[in-house]
C-alpha positions in Angstrom: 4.5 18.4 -11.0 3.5 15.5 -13.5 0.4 15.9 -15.9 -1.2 12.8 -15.9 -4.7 13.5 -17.8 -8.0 15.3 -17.5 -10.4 14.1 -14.6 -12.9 13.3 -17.5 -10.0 10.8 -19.2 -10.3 9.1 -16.0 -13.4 7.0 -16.0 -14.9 5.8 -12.6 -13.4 2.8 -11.1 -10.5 2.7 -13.9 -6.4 3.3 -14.0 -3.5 5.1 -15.7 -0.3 4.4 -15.7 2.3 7.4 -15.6 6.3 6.2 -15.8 8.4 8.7 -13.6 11.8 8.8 -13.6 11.5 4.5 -14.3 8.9 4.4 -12.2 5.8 3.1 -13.3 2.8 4.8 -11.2 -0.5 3.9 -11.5 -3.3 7.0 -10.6 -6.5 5.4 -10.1 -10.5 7.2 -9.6 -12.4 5.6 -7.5 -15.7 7.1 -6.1 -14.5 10.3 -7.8 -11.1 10.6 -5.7 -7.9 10.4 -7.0 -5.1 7.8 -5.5 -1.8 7.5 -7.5 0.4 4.2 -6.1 3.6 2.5 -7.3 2.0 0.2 -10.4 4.4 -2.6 -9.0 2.6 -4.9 -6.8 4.4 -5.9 -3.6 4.0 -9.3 -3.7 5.4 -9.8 -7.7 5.6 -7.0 -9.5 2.2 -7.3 -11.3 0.9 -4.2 -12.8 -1.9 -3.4 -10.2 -3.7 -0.5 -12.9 -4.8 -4.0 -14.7 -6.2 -5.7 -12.0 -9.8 -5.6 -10.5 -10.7 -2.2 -8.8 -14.2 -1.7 -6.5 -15.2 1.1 -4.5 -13.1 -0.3 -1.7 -10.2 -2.2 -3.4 -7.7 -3.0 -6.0 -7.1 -6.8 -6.7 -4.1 -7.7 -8.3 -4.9 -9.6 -11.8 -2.5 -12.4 -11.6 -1.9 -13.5 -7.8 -5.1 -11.8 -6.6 -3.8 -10.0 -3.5 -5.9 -7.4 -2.7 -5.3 -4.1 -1.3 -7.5 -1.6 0.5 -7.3 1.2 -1.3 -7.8 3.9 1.6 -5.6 2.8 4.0 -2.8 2.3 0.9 -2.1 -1.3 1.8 -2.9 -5.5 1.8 -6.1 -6.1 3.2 -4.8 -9.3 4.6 -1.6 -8.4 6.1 -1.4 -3.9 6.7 1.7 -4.1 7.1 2.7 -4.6 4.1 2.2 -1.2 2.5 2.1 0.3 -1.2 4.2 3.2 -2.0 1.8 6.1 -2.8 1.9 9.7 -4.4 0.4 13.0 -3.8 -1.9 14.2 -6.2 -3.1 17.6 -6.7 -6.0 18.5 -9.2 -6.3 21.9 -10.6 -9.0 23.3 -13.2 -10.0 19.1 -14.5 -6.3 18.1 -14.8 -4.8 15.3 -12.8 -0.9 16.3 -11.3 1.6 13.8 -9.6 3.4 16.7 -7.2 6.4 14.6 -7.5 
């Protein structure tokens, strides 16, 4: 497993990004859960941890695709789906169980 940062370090609505093995993932908190997602966005490789993220959503800064963050894909098109990681919290700190 992959530290990634105490829940606390991990504001509401904001992102991290963790690289893994070249990987760049991006662990997000929204509404108090944990997600952790390829950074890469599928349309042009955009870092999606910098774009706009709601209680329902992650927008991607520069081509604004949008992605519904519980069902880990493009809210206009589902079938095009993000990559996504397991994440296991223990005693406040965030883990990628890669």
């Amino acid at each position: 497993m992959i530290k990634v940062c105490h829940v606390n370090d991990l504001p509401e609505k904001s992102a991290k990004v963790v690289m893994v093995h070249d990987t760049p993932i991006a662990v997000f908190n929204v509404e108090g859960k944990i997600f952790a997602w390829d950074n890469r966005c599928p349309h042009r490789g955009a870092s999606l941890a910098d774009g706009y993220i709601t209680d329902k959503t992650v927008q991607c800064k520069f081509h604004l695709w949008i992605f519904d963050i519980k069902k880990e894909c493009a809210a206009a098109n589902e079938a095009i789906k993000l990559k996504s990681f397991p994440v296991v919290i223990r005693e406040g700190e965030i883990f990628l169980d890669i």
